[in-house]
N, CA and C atoms as an extended XYZ file, in Angstrom:
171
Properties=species:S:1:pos:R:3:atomname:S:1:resname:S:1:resid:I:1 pbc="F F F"
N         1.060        8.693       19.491 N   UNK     1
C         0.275        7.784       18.691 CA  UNK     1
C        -1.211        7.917       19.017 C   UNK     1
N        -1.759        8.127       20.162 N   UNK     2
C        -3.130        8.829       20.428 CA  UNK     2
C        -3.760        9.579       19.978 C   UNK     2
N        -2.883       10.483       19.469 N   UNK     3
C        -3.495       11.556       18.586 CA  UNK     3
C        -4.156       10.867       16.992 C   UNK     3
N        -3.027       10.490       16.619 N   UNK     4
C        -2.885        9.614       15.029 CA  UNK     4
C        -4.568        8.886       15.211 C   UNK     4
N        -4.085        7.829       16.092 N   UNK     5
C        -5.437        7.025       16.551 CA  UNK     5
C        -7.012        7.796       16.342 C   UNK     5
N        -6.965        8.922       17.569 N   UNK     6
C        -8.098        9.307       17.243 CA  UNK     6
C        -8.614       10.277       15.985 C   UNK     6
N        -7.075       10.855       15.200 N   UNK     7
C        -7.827       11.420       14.033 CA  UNK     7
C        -8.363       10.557       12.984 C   UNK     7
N        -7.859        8.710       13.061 N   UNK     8
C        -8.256        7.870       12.106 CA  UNK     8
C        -9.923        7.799       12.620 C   UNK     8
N        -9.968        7.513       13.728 N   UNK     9
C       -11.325        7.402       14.580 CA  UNK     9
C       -12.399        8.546       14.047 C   UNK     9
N       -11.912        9.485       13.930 N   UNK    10
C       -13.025       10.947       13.915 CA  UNK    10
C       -12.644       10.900       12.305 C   UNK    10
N       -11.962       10.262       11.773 N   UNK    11
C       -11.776       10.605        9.832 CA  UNK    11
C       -12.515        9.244        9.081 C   UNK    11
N       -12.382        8.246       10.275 N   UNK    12
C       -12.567        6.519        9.437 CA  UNK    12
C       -13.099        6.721        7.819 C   UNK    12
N       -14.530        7.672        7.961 N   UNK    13
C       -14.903        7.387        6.348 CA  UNK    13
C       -14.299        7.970        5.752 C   UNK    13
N       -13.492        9.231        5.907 N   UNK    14
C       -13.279       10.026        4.686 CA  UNK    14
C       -11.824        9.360        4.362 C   UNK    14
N       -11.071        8.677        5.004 N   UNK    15
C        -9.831        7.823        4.651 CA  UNK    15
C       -10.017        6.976        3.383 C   UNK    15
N       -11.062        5.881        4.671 N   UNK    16
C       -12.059        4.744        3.433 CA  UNK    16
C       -11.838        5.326        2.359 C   UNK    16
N       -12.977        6.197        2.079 N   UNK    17
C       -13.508        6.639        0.529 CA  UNK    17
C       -12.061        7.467        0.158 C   UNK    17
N       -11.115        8.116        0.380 N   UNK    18
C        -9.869        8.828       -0.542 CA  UNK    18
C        -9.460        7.357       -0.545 C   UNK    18
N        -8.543        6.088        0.200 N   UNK    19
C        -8.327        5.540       -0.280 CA  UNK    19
C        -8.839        4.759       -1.446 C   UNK    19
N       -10.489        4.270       -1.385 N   UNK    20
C       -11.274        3.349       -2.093 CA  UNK    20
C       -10.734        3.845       -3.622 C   UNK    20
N       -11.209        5.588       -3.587 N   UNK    21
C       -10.842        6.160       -4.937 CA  UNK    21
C       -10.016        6.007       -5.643 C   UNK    21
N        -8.586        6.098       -5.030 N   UNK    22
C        -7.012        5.972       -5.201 CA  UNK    22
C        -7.035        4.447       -5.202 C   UNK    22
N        -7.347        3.818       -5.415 N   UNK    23
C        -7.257        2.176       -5.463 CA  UNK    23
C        -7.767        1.267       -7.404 C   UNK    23
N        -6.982        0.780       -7.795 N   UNK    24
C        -7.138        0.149       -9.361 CA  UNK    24
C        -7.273       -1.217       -8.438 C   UNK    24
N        -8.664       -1.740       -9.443 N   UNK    25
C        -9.262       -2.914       -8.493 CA  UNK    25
C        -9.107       -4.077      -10.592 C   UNK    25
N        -8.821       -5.083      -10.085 N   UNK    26
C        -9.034       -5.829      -11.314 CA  UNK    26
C        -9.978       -6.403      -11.820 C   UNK    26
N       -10.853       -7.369      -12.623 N   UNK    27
C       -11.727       -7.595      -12.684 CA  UNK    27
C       -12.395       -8.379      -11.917 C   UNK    27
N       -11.796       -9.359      -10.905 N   UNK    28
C       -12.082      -10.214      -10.109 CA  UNK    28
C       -12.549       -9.025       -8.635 C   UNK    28
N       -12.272       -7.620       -8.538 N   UNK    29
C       -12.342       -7.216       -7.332 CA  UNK    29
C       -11.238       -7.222       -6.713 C   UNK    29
N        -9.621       -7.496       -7.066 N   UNK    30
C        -8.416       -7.322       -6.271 CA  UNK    30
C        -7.704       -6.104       -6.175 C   UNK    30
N        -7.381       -5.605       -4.986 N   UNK    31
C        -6.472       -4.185       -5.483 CA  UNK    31
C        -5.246       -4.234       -6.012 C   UNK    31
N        -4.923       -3.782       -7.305 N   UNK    32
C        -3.528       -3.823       -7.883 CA  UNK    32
C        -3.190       -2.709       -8.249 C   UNK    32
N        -1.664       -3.146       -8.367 N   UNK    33
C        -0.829       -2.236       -8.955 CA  UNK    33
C        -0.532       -2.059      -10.813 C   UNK    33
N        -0.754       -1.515      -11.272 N   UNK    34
C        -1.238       -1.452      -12.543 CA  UNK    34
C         0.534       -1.251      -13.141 C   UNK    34
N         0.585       -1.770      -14.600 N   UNK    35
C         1.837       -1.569      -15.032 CA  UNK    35
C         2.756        0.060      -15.179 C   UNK    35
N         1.853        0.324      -15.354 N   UNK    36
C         1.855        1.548      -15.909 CA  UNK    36
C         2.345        2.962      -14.248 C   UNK    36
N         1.998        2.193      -13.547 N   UNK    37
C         2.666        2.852      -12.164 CA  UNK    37
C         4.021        3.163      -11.651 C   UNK    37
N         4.336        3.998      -11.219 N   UNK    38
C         5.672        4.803      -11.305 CA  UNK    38
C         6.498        3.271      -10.433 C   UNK    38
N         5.307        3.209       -8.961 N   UNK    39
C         5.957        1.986       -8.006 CA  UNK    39
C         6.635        0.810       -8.832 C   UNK    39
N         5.801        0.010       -9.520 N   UNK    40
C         5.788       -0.578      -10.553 CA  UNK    40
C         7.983       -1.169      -11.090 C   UNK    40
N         8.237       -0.124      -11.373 N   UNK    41
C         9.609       -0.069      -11.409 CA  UNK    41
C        10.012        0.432      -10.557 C   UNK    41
N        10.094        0.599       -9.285 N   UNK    42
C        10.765        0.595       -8.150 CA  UNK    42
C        11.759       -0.483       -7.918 C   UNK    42
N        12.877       -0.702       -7.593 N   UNK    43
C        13.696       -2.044       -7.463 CA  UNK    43
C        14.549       -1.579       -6.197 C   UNK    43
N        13.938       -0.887       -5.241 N   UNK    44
C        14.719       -0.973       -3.750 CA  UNK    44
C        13.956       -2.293       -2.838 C   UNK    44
N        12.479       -2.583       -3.199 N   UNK    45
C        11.926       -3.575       -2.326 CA  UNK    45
C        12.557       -4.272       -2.909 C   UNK    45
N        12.571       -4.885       -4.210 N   UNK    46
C        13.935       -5.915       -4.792 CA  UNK    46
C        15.088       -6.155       -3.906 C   UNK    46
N        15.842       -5.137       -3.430 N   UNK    47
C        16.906       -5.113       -2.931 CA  UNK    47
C        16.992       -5.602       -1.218 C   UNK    47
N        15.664       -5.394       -0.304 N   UNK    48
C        15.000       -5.412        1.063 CA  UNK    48
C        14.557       -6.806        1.249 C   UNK    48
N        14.043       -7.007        0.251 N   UNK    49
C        13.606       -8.965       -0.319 CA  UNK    49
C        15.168       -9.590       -0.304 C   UNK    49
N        16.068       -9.362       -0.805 N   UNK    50
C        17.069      -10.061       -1.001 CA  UNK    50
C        17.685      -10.155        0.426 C   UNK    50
N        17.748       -8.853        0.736 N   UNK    51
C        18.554       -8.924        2.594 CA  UNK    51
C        17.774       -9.244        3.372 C   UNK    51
N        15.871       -9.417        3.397 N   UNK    52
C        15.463      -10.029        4.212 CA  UNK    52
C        16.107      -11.748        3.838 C   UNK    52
N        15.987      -11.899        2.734 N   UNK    53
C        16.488      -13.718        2.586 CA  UNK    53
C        17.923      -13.825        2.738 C   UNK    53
N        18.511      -12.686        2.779 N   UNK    54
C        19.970      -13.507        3.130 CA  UNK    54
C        20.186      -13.749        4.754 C   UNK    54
N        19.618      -12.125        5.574 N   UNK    55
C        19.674      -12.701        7.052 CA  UNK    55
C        18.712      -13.613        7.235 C   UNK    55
N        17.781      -14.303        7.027 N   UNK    56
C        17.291      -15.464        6.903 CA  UNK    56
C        17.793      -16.893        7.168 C   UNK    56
N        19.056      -16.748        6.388 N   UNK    57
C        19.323      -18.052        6.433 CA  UNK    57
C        20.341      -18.261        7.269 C   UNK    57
């Protein structure tokens, strides 16, 4: 994990800015996920949500 660490350390801006780019911001300034995104219809976190609330209770 040291390694990881210091390549974020010696990369910090160029992360920043590829992420900033890769980011759909709404009009208020929020980062979202836009409809039109593959994630969008994903339904396994659906499924991770449900078993986090069932061992839950």
């Amino acid at each position: 994990m040291k390694n990881f660490a210091e390549f974020v350390k010696a990369n910090k801006k160029i992360l920043y800015d590829f992420a900033e780019k890769n980011t759909k911001r709404n009009s208020n300034g929020d980062a979202v996920i836009s409809k039109d995104d593959p994630w969008f219809y994903e339904d396994e976190w659906d499924e991770h949500y449900k078993e986090l609330n069932r061992l839950a209770l």
